[in-house]
Kinemage of the C-alpha trace (Angstrom):
@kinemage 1
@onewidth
@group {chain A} dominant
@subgroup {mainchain}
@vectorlist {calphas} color= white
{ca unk a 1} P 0.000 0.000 0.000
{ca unk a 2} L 1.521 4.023 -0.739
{ca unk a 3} L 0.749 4.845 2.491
{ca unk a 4} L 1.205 8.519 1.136
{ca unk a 5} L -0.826 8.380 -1.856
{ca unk a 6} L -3.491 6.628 0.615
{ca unk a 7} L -3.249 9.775 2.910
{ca unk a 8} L -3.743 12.191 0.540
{ca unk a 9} L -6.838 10.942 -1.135
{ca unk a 10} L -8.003 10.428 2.464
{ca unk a 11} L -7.784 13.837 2.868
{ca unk a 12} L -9.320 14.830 0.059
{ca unk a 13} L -12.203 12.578 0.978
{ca unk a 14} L -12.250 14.120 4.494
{ca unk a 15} L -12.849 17.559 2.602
{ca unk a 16} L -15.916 16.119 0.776
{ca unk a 17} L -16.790 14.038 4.173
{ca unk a 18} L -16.964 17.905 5.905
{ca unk a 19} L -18.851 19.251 2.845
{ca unk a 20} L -21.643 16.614 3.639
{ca unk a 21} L -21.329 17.610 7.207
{ca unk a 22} L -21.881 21.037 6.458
{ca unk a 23} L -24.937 20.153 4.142
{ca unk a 24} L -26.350 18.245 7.081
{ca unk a 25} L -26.267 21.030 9.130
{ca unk a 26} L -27.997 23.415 7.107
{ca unk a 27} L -31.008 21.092 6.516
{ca unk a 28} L -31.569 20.891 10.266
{ca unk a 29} L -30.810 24.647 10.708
{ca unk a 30} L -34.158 26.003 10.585
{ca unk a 31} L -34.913 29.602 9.303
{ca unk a 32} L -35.287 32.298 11.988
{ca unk a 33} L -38.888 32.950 10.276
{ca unk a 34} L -39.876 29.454 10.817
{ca unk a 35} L -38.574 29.366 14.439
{ca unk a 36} L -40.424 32.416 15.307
{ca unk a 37} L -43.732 31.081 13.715
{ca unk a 38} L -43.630 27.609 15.549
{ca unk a 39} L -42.647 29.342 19.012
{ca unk a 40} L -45.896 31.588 18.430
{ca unk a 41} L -47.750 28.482 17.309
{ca unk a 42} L -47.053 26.590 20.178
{ca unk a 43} L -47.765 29.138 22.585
{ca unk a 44} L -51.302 29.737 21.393
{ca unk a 45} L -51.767 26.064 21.147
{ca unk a 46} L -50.525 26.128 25.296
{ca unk a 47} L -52.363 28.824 25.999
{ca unk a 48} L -55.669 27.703 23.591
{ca unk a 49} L -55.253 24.061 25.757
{ca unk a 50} L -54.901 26.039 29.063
{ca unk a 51} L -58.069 28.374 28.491
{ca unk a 52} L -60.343 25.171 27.013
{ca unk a 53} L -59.022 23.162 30.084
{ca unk a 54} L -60.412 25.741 32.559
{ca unk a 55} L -63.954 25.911 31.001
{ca unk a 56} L -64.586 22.270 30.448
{ca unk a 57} L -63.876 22.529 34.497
{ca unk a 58} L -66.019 25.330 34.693
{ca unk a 59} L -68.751 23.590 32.541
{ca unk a 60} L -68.346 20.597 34.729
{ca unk a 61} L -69.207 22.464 37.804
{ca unk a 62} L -72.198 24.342 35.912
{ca unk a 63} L -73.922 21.581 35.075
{ca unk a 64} L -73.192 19.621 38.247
{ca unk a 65} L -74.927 22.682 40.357
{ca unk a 66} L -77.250 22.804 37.863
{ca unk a 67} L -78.135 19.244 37.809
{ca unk a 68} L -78.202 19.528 41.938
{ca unk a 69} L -80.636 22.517 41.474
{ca unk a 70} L -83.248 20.945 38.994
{ca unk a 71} L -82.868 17.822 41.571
{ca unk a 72} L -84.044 20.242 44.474
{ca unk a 73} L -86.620 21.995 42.863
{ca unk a 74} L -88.112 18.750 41.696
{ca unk a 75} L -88.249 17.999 45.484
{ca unk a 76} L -90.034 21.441 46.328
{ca unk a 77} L -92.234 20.726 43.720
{ca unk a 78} L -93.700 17.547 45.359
{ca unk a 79} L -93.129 18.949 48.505
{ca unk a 80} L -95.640 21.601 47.768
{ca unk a 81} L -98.043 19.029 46.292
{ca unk a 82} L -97.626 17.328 49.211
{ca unk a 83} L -98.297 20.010 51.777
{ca unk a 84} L -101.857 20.904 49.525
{ca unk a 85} L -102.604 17.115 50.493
{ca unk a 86} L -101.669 17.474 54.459
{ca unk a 87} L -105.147 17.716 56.593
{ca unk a 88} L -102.895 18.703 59.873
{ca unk a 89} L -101.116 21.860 60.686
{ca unk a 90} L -98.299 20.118 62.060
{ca unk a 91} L -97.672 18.350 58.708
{ca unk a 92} L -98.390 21.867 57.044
{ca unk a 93} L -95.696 23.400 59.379
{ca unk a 94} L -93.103 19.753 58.589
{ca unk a 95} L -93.651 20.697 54.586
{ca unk a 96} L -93.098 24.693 55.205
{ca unk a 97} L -90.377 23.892 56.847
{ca unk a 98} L -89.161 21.517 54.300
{ca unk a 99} L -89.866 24.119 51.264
{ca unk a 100} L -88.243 26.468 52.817
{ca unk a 101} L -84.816 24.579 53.559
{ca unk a 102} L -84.978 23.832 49.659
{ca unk a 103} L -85.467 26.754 48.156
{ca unk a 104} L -82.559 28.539 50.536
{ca unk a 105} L -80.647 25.454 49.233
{ca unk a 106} L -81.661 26.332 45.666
{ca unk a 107} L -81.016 29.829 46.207
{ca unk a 108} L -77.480 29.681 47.706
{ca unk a 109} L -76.520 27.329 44.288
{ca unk a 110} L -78.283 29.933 41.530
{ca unk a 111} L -75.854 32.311 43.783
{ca unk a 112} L -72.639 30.254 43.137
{ca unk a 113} L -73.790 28.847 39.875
{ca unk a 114} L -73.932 33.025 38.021
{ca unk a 115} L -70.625 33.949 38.546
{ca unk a 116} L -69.578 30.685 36.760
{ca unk a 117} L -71.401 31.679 34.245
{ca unk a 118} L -69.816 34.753 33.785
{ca unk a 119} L -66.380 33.128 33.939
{ca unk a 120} L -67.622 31.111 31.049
{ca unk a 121} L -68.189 33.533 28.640
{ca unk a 122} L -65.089 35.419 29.681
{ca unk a 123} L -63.264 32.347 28.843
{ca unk a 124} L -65.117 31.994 25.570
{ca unk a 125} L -64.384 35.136 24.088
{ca unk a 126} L -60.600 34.555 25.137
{ca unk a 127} L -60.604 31.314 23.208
{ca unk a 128} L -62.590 32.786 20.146
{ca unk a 129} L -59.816 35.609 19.762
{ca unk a 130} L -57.108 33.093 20.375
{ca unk a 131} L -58.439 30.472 17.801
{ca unk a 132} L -58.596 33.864 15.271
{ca unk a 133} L -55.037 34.590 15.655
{ca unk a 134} L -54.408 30.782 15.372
{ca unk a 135} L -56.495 31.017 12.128
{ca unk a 136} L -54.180 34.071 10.637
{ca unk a 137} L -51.131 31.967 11.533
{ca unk a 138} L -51.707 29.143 10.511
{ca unk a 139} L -51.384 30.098 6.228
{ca unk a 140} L -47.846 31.675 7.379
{ca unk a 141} L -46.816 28.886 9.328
{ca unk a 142} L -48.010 26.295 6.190
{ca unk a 143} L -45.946 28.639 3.820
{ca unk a 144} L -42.500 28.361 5.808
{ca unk a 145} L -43.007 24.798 6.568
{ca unk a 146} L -43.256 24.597 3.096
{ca unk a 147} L -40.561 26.635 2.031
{ca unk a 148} L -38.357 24.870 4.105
{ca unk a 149} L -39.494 21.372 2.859
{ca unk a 150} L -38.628 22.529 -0.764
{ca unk a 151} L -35.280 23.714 0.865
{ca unk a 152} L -34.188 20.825 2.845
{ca unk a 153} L -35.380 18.660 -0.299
{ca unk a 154} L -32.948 20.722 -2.409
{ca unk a 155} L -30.059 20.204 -0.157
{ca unk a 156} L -30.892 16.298 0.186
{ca unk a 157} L -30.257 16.009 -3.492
{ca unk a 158} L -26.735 18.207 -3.774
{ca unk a 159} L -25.686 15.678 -0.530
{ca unk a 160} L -27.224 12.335 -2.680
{ca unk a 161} L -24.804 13.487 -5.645
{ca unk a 162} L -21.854 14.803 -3.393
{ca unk a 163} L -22.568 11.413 -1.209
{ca unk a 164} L -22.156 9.190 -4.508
{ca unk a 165} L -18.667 10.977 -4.936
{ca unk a 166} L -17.697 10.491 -1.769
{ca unk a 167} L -18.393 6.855 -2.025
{ca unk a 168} L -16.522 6.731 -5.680
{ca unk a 169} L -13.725 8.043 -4.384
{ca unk a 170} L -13.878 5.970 -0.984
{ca unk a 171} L -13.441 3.259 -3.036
{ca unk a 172} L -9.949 3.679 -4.237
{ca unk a 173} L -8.847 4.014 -0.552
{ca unk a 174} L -7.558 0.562 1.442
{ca unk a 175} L -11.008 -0.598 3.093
{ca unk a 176} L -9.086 -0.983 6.980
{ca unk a 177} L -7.360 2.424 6.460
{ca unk a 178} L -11.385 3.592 5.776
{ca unk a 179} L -12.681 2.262 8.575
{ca unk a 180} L -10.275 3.308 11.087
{ca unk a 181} L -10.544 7.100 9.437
{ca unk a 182} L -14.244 6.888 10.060
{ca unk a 183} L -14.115 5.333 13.108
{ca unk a 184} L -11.436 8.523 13.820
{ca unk a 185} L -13.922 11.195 12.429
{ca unk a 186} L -17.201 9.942 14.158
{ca unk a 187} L -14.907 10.326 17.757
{ca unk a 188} L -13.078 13.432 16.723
{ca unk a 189} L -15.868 16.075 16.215
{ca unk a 190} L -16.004 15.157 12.154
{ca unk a 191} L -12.134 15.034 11.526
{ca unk a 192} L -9.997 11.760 11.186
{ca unk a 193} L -6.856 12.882 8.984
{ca unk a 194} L -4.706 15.449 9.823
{ca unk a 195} L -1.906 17.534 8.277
{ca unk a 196} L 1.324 17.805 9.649
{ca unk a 197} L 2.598 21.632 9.984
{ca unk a 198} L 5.793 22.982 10.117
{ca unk a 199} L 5.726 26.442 12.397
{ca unk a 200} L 8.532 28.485 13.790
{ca unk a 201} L 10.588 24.879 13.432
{ca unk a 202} L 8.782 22.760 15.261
{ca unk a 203} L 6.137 20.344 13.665
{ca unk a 204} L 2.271 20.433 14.904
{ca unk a 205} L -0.765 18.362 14.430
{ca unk a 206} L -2.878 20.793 12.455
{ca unk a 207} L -6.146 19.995 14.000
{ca unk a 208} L -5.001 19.589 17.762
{ca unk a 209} L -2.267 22.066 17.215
{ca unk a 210} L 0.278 19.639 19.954
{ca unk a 211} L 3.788 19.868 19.274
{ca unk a 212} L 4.816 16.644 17.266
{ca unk a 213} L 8.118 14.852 18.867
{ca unk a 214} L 10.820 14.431 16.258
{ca unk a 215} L 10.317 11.010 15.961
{ca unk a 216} L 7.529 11.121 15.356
{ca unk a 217} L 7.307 13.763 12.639
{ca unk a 218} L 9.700 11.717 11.065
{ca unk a 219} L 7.771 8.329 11.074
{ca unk a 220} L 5.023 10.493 9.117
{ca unk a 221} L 7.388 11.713 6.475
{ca unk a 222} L 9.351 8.710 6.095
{ca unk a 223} L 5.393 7.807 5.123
{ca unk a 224} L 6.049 3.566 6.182
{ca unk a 225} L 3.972 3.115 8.436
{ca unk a 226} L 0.290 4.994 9.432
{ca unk a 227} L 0.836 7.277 12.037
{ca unk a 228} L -1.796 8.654 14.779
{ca unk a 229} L -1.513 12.038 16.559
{ca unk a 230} L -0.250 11.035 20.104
{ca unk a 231} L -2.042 14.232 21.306
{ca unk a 232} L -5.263 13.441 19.630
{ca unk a 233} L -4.836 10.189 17.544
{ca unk a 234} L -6.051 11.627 14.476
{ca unk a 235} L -4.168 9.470 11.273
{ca unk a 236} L -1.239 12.048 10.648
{ca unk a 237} L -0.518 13.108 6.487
{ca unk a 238} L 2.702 14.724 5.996
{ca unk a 239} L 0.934 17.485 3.472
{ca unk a 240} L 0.816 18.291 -0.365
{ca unk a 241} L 4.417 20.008 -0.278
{ca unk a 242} L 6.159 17.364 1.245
{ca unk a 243} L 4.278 15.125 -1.757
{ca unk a 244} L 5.520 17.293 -4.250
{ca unk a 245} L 8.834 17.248 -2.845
């Protein structure tokens, strides 16, 4: 194998690897507009479920006291049929009596049961105007999603024909040489091969920046044997100069 040769189109690859990278990123980097639009979406939809929440609690109540009141003046009802039947005045005065503990009964409920009411249609006309703002949203929400459908589509097919590139040129690289750059690259925040740099006469990995010993720097330009970073451990390439040369 030319270990050189093999470094430098693994290089090259690494260059289209971090042009698929950068691809990838935009199609999950969403557009400000779009951000904005779902963060307003989802707070009316909170806010819509919050408000809708609280009336079907307040409903609940309503027509539980309601219920409880149609109950008790069903009772007062035959209570006062009753008391029209009674020969006696002490069952007259047991059914007054009665009547009267049901209608306070029914009268302290209609008391509780108004102000629901009014909480009701105060949350109903908060839930109409929030579901009308919903409604203008919605179209410019639709749009960007959209928009960025089309985009992210777009992208998808410059990676597909970038990607089958990659993969031609993958091919001409040593297949264990491949997977231990990939392994590298997944580990090493997207890089696997670096370049060795000559600055102010010392070597340096380029993408750690640690100071190379000499042996080392000479194992990579003697070009025998693959050589990892012992800073990093990032496959080591000697550069295009040092090809040349």
């Amino acid at each position: 194998m030319n270990i050189a040769g093999a470094l430098a189109d693994l290089y090259t690859l690494q260059e289209h690897d971090q042009e698929l990278d950068r691809i990838k990123e935009q199609q999950e980097q969403l557009p400000p507009e779009l951000v904005e639009a779902r963060r307003q979406w989802a707070d009316l939809s909170e806010r819509l479920a919050q408000l809708k929440e609280q009336y079907l609690a307040l409903q609940r109540e309503y027509q539980q006291n309601d219920l409880e009141i149609k109950d008790l003046a069903a009772k007062r009802k035959k209570a006062e049929d009753e008391q029209l039947q009674s020969t006696s005045v002490r069952e007259q005065t047991q059914f007054e009596n009665r009547i009267q503990q049901l209608s306070t009964r029914i009268d302290e409920l209609t008391e509780l049961t108004m102000p629901i009411l009014e909480d009701m249609e105060e949350l109903a006309a908060k839930i109409k105007a929030l579901e009308e703002e919903a409604a203008e949203l919605k179209p410019e929400l639709d749009a960007l999603e959209a928009a960025n459908a089309e985009r992210v589509a777009e992208l998808e097919k410059e990676y597909q024909a970038k990607f089958a590139r990659r993969q031609e040129m993958a091919g001409s690289i040593p297949a264990s040489l491949l997977r231990e750059y990939e392994t590298i690259r997944r580990a090493r925040r997207g890089v696997g091969v670096a370049m060795v740099k000559v600055q102010g006469g010392v070597y340096l990995c380029e993408a750690c920046s640690v100071q190379l010993p000499t042996h080392v720097a000479q194992r990579v330009y003697q070009s025998q044997q693959i050589v990892r970073c012992p800073g990093c451990g990032r496959l080591l390439w000697r550069g295009p100069e040092q090809e040349e040369g």
